[in-house]
C-alpha positions in Angstrom: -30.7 65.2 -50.7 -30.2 64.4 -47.2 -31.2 60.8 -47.7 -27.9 60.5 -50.3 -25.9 61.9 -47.5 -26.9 59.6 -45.1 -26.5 57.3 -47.2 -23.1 57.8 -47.8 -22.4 58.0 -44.4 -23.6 54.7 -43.8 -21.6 53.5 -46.8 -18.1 55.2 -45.5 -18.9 53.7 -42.2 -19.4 50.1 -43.4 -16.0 50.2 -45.2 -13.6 51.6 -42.3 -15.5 48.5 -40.4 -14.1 46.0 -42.9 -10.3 47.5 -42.7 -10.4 47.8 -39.3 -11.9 43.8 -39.0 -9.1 42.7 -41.8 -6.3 44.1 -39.9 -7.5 42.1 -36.5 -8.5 39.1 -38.3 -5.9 37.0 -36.2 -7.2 38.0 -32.5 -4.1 35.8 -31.1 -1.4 36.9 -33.0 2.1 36.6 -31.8 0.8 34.2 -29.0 1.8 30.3 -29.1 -1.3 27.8 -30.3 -2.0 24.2 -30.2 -2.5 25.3 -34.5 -0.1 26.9 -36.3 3.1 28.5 -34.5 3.1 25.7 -31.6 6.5 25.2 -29.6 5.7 22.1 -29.7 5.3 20.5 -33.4 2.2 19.1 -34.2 2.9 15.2 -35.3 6.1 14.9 -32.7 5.9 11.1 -31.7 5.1 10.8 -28.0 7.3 7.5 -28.0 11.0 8.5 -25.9 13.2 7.8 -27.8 15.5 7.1 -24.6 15.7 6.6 -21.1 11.6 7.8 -19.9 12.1 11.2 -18.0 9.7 11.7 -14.9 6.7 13.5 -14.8 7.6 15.7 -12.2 10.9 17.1 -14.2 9.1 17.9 -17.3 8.2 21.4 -18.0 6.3 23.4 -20.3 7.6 25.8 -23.1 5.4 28.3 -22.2 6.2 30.9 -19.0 4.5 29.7 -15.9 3.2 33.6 -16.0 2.2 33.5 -19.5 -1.5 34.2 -21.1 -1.3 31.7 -23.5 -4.6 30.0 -23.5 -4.9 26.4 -22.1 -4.6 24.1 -25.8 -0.8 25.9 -26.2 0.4 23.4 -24.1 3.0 20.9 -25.3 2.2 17.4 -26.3 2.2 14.9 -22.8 5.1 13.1 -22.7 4.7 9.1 -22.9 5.2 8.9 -19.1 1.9 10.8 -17.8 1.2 12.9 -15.0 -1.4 10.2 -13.6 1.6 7.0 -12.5 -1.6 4.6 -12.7 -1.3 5.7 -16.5 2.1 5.3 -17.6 2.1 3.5 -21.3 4.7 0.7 -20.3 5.0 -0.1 -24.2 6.4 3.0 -25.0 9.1 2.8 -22.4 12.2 1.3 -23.3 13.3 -1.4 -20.9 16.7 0.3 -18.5 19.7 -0.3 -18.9 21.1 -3.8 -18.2 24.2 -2.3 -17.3 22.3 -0.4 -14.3 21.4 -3.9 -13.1 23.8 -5.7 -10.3 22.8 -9.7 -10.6 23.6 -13.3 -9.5 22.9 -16.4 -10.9 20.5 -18.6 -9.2 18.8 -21.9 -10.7 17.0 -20.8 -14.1 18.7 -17.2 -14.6 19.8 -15.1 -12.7 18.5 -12.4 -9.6 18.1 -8.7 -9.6 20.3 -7.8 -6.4 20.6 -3.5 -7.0 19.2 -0.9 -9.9 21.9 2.1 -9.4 20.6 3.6 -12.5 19.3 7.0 -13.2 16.1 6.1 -14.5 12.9 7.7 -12.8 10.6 5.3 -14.3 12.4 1.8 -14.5 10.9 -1.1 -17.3 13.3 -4.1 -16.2 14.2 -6.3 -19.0 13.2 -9.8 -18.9 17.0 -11.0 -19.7 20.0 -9.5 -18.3 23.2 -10.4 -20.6 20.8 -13.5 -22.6 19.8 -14.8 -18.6 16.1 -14.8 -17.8 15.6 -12.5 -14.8 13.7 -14.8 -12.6 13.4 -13.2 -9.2 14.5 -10.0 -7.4 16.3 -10.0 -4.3 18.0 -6.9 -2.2 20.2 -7.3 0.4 19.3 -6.1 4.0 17.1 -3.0 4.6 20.1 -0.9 5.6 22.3 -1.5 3.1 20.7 1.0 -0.1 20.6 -2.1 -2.1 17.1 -3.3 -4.2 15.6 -0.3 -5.4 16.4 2.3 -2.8 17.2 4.9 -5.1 15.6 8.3 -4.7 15.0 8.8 -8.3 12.8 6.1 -8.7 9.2 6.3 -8.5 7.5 3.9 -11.2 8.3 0.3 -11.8 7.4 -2.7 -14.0 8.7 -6.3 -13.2 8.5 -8.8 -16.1 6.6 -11.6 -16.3 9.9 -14.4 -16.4 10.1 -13.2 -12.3 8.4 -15.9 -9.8 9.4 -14.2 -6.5 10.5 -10.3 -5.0 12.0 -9.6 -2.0 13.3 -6.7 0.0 12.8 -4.5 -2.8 14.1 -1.8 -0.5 12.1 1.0 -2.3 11.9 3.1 0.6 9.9 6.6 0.4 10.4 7.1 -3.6 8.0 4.5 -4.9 4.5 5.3 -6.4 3.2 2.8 -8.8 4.9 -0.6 -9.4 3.4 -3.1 -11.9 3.9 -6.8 -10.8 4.3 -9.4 -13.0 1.8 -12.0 -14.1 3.3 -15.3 -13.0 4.3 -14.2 -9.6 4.3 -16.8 -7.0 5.8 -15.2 -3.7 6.1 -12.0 -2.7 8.6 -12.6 0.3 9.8 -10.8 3.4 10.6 -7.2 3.6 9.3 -7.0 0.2 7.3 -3.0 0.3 8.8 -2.6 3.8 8.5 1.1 4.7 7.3 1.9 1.0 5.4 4.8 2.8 4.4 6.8 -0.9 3.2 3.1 -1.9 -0.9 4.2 -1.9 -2.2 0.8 -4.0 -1.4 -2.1 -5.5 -2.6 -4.7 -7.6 -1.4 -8.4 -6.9 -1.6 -11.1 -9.3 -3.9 -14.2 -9.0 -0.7 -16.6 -9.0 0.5 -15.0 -5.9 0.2 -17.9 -3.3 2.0 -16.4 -0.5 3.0 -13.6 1.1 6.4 -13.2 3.5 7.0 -11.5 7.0 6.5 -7.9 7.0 5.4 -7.7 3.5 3.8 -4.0 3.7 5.5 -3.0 7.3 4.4 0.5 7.3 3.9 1.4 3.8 1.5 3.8 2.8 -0.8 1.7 1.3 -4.5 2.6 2.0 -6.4 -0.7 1.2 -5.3 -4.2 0.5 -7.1 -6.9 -2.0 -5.3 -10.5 -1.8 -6.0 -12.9 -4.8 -8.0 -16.4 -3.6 -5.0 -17.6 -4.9 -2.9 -16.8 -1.6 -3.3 -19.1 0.5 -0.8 -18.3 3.0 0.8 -14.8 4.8 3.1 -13.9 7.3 0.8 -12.6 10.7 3.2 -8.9 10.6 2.2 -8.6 7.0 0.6 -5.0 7.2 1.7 -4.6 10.9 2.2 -0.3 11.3 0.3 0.6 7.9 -1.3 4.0 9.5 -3.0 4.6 6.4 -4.5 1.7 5.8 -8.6 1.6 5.8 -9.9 -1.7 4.0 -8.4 -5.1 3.8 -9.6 -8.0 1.7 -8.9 -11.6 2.1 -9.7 -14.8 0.8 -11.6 -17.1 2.8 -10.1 -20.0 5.0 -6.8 -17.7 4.3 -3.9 -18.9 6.7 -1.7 -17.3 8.9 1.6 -18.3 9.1 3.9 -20.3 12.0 6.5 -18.2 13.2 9.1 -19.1 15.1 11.6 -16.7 17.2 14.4 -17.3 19.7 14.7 -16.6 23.3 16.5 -17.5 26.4 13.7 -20.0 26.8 14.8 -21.8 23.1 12.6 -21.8 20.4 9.4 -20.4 20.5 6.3 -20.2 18.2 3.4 -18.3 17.3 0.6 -17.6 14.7 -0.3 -14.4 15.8 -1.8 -11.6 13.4 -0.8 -8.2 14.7 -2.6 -5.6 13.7 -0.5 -2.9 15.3 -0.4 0.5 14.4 -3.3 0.3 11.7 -4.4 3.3 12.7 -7.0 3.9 10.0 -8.4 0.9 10.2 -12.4 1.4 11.4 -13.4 -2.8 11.6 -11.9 -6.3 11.0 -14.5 -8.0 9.7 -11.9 -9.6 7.5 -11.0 -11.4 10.3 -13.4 -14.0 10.1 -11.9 -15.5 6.8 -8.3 -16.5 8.7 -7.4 -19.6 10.1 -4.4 -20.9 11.9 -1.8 -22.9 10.0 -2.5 -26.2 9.0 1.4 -27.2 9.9 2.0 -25.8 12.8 3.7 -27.0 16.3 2.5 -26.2 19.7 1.8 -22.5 19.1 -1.9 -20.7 19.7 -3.8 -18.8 17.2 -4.0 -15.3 18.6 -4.6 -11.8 17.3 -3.3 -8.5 18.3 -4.1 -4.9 18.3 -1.9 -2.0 19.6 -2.9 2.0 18.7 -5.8 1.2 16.6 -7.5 3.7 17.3 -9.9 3.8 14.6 -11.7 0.7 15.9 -15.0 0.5 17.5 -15.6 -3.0 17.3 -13.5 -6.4 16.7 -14.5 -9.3 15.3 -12.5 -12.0 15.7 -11.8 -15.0 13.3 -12.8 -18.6 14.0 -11.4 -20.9 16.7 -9.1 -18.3 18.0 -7.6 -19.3 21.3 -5.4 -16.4 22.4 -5.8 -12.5 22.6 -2.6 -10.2 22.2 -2.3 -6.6 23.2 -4.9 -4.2 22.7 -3.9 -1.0 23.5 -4.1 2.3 22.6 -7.7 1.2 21.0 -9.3 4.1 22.5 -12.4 4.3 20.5 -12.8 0.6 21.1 -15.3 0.2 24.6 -16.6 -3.3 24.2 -15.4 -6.6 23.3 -16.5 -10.3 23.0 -14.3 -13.2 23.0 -15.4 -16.1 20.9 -15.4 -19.4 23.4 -12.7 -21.0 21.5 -10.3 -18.5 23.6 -8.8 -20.9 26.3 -5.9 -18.0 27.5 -6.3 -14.6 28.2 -3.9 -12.2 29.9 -0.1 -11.0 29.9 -0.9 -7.8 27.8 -2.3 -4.7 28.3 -5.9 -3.6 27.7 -6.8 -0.2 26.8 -7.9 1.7 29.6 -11.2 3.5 27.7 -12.6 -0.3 27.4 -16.0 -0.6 29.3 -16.7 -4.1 28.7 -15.2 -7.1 28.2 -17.1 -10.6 27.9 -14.6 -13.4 28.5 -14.7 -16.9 27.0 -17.0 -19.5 28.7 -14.2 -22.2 27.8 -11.5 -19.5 29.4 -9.0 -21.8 31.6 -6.5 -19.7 32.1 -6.3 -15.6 33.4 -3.2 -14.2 34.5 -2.7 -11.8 37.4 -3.4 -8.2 36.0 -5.0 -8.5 33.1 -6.9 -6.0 33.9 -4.2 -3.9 35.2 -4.7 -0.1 34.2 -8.2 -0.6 32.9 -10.9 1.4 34.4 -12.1 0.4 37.8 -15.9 0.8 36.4 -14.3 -1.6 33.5 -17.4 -4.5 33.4 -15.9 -8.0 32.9 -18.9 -10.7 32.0 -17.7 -14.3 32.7 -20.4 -17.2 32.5 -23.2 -14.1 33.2 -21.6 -13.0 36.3 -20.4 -9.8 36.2 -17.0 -8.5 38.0 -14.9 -5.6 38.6 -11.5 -5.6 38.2 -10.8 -5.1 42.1 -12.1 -8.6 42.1 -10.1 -10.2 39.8 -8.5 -12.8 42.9 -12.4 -14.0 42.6 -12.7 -14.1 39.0 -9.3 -16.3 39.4 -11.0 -18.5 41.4 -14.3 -18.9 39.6 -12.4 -19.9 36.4 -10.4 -22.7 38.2 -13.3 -24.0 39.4 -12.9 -22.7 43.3 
């Protein structure tokens, strides 16, 4: 008898199991899911059917302080949260209306965008005209792409040569087109949200301040540049690896004075903070056209150095200042000049040039009186520079 009541018991037990489990078959009922009662429509293309909208004014459906599990999210937009990502095909190309132009020979030049787009796909004709190159006006004057709403980019292929793009601090990803020959002066100046960029192997040359302090942290040229502007990445602070082609050349440029017309084919380094060696150095050369100026190489507040190397058959040394982690340098004996610009003042040693013909009074001016200056084996202090003046002219 007491084995049919337990029995029963058991039975009873079993059954008000199963009710309760039916009623609670759904454990996330009422919340939003990736299946079934989705805000976001399972099958809804990700292709805009418009202008692209930016990543960074898109927002969920759900409540930022919902519970909603992670897969209730809504579908990613075509313009993705990673810039290095963005599915170009799926953007439609802006406006040409947005578009201010000129006709030059074969088409006709980008001048302004003063659209609205965040994410800008530029057409490769504007009003049945090939765009062929892009071209702001001067750094000051908010035209190019100096629009704060802008932070992704893609040139077409039909354009041969950007300049001054005048992107200012809005730009994060641009894609340049294949066919690209120059990218000329001013071109990412000040682009300081610019991290990387990938240049094109028909890129043969590269214009005066280039990448003037833009944020770019390394640089790769092509082998197919063969030529670039000596200020190219002049001031890039976060800049920690640069790549270059061998026998690269460094541009003549000339500037005017009260003295006329002078020129140089310096490559100034200045402000590269990051930068921790130049070994890239060794693959420049001077410019195969160039007039009476000297091959020389500065550095000013690169503080990240501890050693220089400097490239082959340099004959002049700029600036360097402000080097403070840099204690020792050798110049190579194609330096015939040296002096007429500060040293740093933490520098301990400095081996001059056996082929040195030339020292100006104070070079050595606010270095450290224990500063060791090598010349021909001998070694001098900088209290003793009238002798070291003597001893390279040969007195």
């Amino acid at each position: 008898m007491k084995k049919k009541i337990l029995s029963v018991i058991v039975c009873a037990a079993a059954i008000l199991s199963l009710t309760a489990c039916a009623k609670n078959e759904d454990p996330f009922a009422g919340l939003t899911t990736s299946q079934g009662t989705s805000s976001t429509p399972n099958g809804t293309s990700s292709k805009p059917s418009s202008k692209p909208v930016s990543s960074a004014t898109q927002s969920s459906n759900t409540p930022a302080n919902s519970s909603a599990p992670e897969e209730s999210k809504p579908e990613e937009s075509s313009v993705p949260e990673n810039k290095n990502e963005i599915d170009w095909d799926s953007v439609p190309y802006a406006d040409e209306l947005d578009f201010m132009t000129e006709d030059v020979d074969g088409g006709v030049k980008i001048t302004a965008y003063l659209g609205t787009d965040t994410v800008v796909n530029i057409p490769d004709t504007i009003d049945g005209k090939k765009v062929v190159m892009i071209s702001g006006s001067s750094k000051t004057a908010h035209y190019g792409f100096d629009n704060k709403n802008v932070t992704d980019i893609k040139i077409p292929d039909s354009v041969t040569e950007i300049v001054k793009l005048n992107c200012g601090n809005t730009l994060e990803s641009i894609v340049l087109p294949n066919g690209l020959k120059k990218i000329g002066d001013d071109t990412f100046y000040e682009c300081s949200t610019l991290k990387s960029i990938e240049i094109p192997n028909t890129v043969t040359e590269i214009g005066e301040k280039a990448f003037y302090k833009s944020g770019l942290e390394s640089l790769t040229l092509p082998d197919s540049v063969k030529v670039f502007c000596g200020d190219m990445i002049a001031g890039c602070t976060n800049l920690k690896e640069v790549r270059l082609p061998k026998d690269i050349r460094v541009a003549e440029a000339s500037f005017s004075s009260g003295r006329g017309t002078s020129y140089t084919m310096s490559f100034y380094l200045d402000g590269c903070t990051s930068l921790t060696n130049t070994d890239f150095l060794k693959n420049v050369k001077p410019s195969d056209t160039a007039n009476d100026s000297r091959f020389a190489v500065s550095f000013v507040g690169c503080e990240g150095l501890t050693s220089v190397t400097f490239p082959e058959g340099i004959e002049e040394v700029g600036a360097i200042s402000g080097c403070d982690n840099l204690t020792e340098i050798t110049l190579p004996n194609s330096v015939t000049t040296f002096g007429g610009a500060p040293l740093s003042s933490f520098l301990k040693k400095i081996t001059l040039s056996d082929n040195l013909k030339s020292l100006e009074a104070g070079a050595f001016l606010g270095c450290s009186p224990d500063l060791e200056i090598v010349y021909k084996g001998k070694t001098y202090k900088p209290n003793q520079e009238p002798n070291l003046i003597k001893a390279i002219n040969g007195n």
